[in-house]
Backbone as ProteinMPNN parsed JSONL, in Angstrom:
{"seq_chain_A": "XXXXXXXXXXXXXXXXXXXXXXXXXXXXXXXXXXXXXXXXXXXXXXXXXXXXXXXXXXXXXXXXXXXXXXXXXXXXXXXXXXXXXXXXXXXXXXXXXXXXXXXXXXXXXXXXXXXXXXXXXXXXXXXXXXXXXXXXXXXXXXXXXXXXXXX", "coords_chain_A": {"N_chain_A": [[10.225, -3.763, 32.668], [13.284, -3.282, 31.298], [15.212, -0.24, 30.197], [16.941, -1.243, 27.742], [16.258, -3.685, 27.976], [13.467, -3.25, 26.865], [13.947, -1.983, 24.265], [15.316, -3.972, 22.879], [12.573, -5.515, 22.601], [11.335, -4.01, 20.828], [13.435, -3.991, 18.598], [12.93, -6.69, 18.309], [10.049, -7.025, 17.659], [9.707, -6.126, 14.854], [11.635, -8.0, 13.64], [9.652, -10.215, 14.091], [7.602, -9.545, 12.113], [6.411, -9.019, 9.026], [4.419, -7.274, 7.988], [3.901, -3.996, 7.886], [2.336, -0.565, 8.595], [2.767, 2.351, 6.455], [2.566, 5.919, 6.969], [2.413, 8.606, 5.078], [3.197, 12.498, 4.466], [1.23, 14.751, 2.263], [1.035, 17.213, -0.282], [-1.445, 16.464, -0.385], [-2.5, 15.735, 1.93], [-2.506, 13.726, 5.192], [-1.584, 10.09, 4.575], [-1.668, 6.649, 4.408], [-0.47, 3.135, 3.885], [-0.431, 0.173, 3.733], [2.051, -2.062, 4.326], [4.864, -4.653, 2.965], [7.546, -5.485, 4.723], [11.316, -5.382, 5.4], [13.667, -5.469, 7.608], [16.738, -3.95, 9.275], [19.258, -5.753, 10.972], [20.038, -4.608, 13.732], [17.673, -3.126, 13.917], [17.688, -0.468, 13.263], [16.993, 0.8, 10.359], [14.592, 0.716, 8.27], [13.562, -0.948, 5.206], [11.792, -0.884, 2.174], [9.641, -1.253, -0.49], [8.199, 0.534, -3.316], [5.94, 2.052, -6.178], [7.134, 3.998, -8.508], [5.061, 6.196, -9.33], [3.469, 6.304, -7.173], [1.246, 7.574, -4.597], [2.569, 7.449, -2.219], [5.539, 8.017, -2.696], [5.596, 9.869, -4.138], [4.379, 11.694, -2.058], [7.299, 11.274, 0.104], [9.222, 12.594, -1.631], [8.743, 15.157, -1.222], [8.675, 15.694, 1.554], [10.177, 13.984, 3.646], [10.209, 12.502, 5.771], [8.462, 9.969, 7.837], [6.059, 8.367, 9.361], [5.932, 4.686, 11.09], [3.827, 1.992, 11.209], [3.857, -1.1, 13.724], [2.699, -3.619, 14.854], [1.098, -6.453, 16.939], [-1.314, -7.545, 17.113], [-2.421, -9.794, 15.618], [-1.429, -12.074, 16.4], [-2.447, -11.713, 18.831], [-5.374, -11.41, 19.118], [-8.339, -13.1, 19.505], [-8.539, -12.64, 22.05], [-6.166, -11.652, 24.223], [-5.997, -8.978, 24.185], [-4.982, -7.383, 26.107], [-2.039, -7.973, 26.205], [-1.271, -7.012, 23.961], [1.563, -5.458, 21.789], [2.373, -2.273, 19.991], [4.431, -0.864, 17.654], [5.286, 2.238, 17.519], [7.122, 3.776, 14.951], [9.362, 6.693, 14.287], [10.718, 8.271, 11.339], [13.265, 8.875, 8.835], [12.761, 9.144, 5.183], [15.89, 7.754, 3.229], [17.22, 8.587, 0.76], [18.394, 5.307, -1.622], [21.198, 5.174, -3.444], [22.041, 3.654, -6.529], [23.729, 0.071, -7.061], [25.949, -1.622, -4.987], [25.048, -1.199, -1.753], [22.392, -0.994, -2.316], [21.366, -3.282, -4.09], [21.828, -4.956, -2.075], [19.914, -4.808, -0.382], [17.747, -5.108, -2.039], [18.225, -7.942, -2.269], [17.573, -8.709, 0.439], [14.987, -8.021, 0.809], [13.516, -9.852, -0.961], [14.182, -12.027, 0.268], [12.764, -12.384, 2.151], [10.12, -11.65, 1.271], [9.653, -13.083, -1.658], [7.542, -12.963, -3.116], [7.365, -10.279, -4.281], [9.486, -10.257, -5.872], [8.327, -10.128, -9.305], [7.395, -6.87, -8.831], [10.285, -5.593, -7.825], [11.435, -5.754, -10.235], [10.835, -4.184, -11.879], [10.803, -1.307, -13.714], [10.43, 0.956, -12.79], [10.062, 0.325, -10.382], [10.766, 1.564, -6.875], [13.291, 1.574, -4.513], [12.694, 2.104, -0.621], [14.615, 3.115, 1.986], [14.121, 3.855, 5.16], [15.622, 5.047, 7.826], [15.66, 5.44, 11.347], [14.377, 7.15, 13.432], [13.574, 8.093, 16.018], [11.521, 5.672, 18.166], [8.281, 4.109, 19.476], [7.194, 2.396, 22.145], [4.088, 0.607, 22.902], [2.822, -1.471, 25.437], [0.533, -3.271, 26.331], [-2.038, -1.55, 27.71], [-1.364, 0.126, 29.262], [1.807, 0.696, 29.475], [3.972, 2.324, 28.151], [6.936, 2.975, 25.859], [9.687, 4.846, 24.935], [12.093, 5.699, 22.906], [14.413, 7.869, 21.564], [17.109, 8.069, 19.464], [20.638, 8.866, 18.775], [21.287, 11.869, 16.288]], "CA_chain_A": [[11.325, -4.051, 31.75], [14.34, -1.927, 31.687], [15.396, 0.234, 28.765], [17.574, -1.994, 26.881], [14.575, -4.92, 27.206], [12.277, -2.762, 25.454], [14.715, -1.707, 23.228], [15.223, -5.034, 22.553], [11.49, -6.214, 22.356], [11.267, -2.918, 19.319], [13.894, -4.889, 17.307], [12.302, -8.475, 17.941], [8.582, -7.08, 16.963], [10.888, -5.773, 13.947], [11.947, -9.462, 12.781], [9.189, -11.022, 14.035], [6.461, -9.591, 11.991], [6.274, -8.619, 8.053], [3.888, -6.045, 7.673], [3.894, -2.414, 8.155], [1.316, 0.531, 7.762], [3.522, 3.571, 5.959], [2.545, 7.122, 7.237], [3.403, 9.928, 4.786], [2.021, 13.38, 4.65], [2.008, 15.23, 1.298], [-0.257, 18.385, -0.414], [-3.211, 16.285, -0.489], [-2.773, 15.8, 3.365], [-1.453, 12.479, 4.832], [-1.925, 9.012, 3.569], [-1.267, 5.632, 5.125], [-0.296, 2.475, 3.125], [0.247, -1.571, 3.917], [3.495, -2.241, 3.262], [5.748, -5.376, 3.015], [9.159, -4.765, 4.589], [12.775, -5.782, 5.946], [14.775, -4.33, 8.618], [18.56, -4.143, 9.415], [19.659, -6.724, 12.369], [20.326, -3.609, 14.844], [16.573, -2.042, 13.823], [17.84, 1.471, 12.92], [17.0, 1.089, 8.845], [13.814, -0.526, 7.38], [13.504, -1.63, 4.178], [10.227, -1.024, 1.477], [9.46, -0.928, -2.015], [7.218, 1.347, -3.913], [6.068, 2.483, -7.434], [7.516, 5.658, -8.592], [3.713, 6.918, -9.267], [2.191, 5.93, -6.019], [1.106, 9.094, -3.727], [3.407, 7.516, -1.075], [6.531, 8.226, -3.43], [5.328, 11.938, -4.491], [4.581, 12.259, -0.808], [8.485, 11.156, 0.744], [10.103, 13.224, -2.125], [8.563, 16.298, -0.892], [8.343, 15.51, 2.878], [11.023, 12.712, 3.497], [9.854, 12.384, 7.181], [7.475, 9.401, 7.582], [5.458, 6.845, 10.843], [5.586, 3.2, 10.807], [3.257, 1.175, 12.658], [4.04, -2.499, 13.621], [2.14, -4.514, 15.703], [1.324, -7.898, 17.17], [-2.558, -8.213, 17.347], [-2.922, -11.115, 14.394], [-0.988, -12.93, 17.122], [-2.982, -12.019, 20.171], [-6.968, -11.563, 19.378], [-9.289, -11.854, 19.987], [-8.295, -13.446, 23.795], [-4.96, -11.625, 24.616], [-5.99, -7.693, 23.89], [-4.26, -6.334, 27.252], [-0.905, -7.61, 25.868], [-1.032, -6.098, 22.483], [2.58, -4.656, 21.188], [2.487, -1.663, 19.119], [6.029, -0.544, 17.786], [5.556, 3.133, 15.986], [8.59, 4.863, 14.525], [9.446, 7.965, 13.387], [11.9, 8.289, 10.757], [13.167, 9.605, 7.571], [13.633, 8.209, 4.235], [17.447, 8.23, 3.133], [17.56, 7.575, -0.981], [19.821, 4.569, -1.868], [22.259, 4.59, -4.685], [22.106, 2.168, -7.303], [24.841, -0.301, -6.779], [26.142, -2.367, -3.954], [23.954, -0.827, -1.276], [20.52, -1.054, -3.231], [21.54, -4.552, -4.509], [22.0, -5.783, -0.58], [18.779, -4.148, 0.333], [17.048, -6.068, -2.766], [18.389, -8.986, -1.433], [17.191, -8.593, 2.066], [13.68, -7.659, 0.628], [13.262, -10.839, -1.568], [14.633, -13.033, 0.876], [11.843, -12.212, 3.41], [9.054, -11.852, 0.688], [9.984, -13.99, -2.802], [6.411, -12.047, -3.948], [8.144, -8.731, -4.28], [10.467, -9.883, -7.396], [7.997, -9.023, -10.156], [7.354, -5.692, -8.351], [11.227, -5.389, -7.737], [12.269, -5.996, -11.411], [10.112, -3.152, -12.806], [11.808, -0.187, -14.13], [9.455, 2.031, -11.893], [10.059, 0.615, -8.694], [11.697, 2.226, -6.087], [13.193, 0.999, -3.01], [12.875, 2.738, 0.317], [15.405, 3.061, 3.439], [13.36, 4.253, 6.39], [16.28, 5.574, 9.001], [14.797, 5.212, 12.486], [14.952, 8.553, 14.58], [12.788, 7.316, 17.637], [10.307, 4.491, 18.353], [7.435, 4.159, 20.497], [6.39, 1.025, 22.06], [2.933, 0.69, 23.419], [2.758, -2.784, 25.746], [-0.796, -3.711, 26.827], [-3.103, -0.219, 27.566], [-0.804, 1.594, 29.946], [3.068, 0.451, 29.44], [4.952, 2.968, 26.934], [8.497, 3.458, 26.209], [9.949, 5.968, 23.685], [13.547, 6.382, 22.641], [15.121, 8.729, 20.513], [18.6, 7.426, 18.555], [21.504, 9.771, 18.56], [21.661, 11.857, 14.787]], "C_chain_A": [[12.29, -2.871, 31.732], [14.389, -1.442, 29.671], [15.906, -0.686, 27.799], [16.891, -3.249, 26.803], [14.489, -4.229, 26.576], [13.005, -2.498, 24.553], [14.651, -3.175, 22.224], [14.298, -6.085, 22.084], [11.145, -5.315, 20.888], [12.072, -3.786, 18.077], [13.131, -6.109, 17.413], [10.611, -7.996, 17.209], [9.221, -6.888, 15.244], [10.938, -7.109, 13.026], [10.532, -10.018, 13.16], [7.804, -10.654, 12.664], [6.756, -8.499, 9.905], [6.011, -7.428, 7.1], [3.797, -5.277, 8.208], [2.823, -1.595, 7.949], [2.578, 1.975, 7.573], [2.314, 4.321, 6.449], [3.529, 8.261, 6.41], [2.175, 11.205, 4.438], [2.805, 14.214, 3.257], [0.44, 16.678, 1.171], [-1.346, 18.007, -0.483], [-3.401, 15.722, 0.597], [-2.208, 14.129, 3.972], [-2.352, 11.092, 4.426], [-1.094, 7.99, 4.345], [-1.17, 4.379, 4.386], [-0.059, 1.026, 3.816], [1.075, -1.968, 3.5], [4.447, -3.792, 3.94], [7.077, -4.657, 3.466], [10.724, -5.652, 5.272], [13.008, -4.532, 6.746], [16.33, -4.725, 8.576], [18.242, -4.999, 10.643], [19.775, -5.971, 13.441], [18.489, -2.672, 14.461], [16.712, -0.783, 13.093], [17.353, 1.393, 11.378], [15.559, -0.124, 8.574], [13.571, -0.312, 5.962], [11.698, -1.291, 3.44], [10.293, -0.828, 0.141], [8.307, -0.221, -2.582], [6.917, 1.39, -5.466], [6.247, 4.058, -7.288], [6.006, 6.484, -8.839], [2.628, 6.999, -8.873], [2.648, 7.243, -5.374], [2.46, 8.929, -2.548], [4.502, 8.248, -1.541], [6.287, 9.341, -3.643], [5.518, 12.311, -3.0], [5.954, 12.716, -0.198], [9.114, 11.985, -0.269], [9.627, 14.632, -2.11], [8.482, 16.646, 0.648], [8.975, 13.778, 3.227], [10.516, 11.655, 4.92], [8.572, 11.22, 7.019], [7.532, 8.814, 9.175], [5.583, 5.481, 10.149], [4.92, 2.694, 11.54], [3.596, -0.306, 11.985], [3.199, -2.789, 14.91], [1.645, -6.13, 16.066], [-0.04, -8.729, 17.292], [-3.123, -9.295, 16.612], [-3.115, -12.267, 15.611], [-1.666, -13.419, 18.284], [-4.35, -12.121, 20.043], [-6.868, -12.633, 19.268], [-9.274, -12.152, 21.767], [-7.448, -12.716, 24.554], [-4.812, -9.586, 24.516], [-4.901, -6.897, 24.984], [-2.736, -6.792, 26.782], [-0.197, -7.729, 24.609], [0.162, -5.354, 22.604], [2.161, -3.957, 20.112], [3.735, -0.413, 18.962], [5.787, 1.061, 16.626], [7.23, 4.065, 16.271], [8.57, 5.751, 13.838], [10.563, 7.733, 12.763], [12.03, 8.816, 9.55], [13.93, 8.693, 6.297], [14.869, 8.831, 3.809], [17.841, 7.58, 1.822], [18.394, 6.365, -0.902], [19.978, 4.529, -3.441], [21.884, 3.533, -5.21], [23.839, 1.699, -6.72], [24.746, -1.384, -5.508], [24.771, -2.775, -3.005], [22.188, -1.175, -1.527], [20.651, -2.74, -3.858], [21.171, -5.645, -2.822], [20.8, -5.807, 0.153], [17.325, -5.404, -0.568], [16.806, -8.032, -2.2], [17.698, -9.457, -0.308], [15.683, -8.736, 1.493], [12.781, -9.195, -0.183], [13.604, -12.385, -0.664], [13.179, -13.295, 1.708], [10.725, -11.931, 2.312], [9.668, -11.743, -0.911], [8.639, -13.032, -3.78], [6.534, -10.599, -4.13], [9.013, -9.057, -5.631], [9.937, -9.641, -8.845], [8.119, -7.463, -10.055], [8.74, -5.072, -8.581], [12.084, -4.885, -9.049], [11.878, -4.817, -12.487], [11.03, -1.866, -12.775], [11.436, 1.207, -12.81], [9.144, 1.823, -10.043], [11.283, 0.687, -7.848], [11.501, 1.62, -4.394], [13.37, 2.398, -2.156], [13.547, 2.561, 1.517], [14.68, 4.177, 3.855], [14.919, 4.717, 7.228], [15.774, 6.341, 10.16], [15.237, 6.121, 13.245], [14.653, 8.204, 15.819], [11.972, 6.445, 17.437], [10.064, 4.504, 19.906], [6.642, 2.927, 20.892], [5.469, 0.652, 23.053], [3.052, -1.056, 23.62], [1.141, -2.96, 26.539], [-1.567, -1.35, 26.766], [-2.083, 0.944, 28.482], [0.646, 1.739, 30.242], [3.962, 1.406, 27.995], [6.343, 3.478, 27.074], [8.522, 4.156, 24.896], [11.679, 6.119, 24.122], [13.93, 6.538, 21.813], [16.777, 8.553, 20.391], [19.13, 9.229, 18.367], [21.481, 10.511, 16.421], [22.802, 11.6, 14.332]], "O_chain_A": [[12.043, -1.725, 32.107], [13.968, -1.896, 28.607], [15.112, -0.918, 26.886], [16.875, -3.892, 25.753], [15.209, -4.184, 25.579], [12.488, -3.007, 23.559], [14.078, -3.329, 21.145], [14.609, -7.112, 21.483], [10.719, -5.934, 19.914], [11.596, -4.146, 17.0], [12.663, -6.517, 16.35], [10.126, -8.672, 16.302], [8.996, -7.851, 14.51], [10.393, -7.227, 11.929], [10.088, -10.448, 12.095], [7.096, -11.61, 12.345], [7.283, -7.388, 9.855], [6.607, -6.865, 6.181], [3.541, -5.529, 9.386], [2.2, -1.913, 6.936], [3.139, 2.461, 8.555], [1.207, 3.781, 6.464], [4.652, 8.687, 6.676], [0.963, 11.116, 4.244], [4.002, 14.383, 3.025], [-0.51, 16.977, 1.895], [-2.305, 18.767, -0.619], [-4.439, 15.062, 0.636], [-1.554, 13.417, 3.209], [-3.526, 11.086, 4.059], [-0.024, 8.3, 4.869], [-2.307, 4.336, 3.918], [0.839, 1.097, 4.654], [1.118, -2.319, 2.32], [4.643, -3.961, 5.143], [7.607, -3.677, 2.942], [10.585, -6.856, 5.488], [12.754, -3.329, 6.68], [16.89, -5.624, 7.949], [17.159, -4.965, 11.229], [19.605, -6.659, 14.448], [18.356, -1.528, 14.897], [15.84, -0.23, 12.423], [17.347, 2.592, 11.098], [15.556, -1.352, 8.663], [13.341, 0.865, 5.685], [10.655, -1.44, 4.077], [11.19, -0.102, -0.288], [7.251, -0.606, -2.079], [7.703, 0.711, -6.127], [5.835, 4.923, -6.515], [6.021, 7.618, -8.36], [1.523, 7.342, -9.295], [3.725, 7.836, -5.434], [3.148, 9.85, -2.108], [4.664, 9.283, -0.895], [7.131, 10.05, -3.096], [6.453, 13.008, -2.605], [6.164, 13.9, 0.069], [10.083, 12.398, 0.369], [10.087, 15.363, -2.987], [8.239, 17.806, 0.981], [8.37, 12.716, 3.083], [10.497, 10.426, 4.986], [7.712, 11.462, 6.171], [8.489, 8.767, 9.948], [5.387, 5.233, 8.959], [5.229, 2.801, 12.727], [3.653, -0.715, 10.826], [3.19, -2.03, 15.879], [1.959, -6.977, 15.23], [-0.145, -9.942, 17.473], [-4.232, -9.732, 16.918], [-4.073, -12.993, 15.877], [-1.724, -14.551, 18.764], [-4.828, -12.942, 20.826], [-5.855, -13.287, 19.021], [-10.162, -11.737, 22.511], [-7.679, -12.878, 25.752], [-3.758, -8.99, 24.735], [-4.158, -5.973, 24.653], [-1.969, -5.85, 26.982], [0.87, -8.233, 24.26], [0.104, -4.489, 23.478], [1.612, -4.58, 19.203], [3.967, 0.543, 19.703], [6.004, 1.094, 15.415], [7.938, 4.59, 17.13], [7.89, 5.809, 12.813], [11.455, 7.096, 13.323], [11.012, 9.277, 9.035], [14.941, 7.992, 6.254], [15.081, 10.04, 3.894], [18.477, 6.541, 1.648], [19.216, 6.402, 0.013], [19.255, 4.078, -4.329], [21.446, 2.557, -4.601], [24.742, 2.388, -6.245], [23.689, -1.883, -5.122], [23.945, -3.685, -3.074], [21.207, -1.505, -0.86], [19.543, -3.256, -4.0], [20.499, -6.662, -2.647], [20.57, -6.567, 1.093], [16.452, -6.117, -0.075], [15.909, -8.835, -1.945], [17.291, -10.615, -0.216], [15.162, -9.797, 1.838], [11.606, -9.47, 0.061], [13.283, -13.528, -0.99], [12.661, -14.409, 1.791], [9.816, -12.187, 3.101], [10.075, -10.684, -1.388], [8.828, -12.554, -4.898], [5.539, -9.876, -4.075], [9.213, -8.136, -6.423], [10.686, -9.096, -9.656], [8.739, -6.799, -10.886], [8.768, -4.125, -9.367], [12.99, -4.052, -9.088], [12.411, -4.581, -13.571], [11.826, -1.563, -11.886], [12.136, 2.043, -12.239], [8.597, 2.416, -9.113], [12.381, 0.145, -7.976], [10.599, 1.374, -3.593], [13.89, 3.436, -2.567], [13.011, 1.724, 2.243], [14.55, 5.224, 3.222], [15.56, 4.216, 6.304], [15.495, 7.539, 10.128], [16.354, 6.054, 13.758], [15.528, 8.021, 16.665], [11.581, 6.397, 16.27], [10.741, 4.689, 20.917], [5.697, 2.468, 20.251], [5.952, 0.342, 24.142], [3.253, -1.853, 22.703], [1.109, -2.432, 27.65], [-1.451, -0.399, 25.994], [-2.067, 2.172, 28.397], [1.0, 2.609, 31.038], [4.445, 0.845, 27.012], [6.831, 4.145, 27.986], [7.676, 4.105, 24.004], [12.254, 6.474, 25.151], [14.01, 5.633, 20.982], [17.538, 8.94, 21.278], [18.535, 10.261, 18.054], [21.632, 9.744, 15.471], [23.0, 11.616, 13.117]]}, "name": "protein", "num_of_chains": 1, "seq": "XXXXXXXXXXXXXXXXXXXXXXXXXXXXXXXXXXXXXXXXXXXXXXXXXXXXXXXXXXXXXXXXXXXXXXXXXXXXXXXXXXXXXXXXXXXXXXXXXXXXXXXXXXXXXXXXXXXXXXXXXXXXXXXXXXXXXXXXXXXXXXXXXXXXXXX"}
């Protein structure tokens, strides 16, 4: 596949698939989470919600830098292991403003999981923009691509 496939297969795992594992590393060392999320249509920004007094949230506001893993194995076990997608990204969270922005993001987040608007409506939860520095996409056991986005 050429660069701009895989590029292209990073955003489609992206839409095609819901869940996330968060990667953040804080003073009590790092910590990995299951997370519901949204992306932007171009990939570069994903989408998550938190409580303000989960470790993840202490973690990113002392160490903004976080991993995402996505992957496709629901889809392929237990028959199909050699062409397992796994999409990780590095990236950093990038606050959002109340307002417009954070309204559009809500949007996006409820659209794609309706079981997020208790969570959403609480005084204490906080959304997260991910901004995608590089991604790494592991295709069966020995196919990897990696590209790093201009800052």
């Amino acid at each position: 596949m050429k660069n701009d496939l895989k590029l292209s297969r990073c955003v489609q795992l992206l839409a095609d698939n819901d869940l996330l594992v968060l990667a953040t590393t804080g003073p009590q060392g790092p910590h990995t989470s299951l997370m519901a999320y949204a992306a932007s249509q171009d990939g570069r920004e994903v989408y998550l919600v938190t409580a303000e007094d989960s470790r993840k949230w202490t973690n990113i506001q002392s160490d903004p830098r976080v991993s995402l893993m996505i992957d496709d194995r629901v889809q392929k076990l237990p028959n199909d292991r050699e062409s397992i997608h796994a999409l990780t990204i590095s990236g950093e969270h990038d606050p959002l403003s109340d307002g417009p922005e954070a309204e559009r993001v809500r949007a996006l987040l409820l659209g794609r999981h309706p079981q997020l608007e208790l969570f959403l409506s609480r005084p204490e939860g906080r959304l997260l923009r991910i901004r995608v520095r590089s991604v790494l996409l592991l295709s069966g056991l020995a196919d990897a691509f990696h590209h790093s986005y201009p800052s």
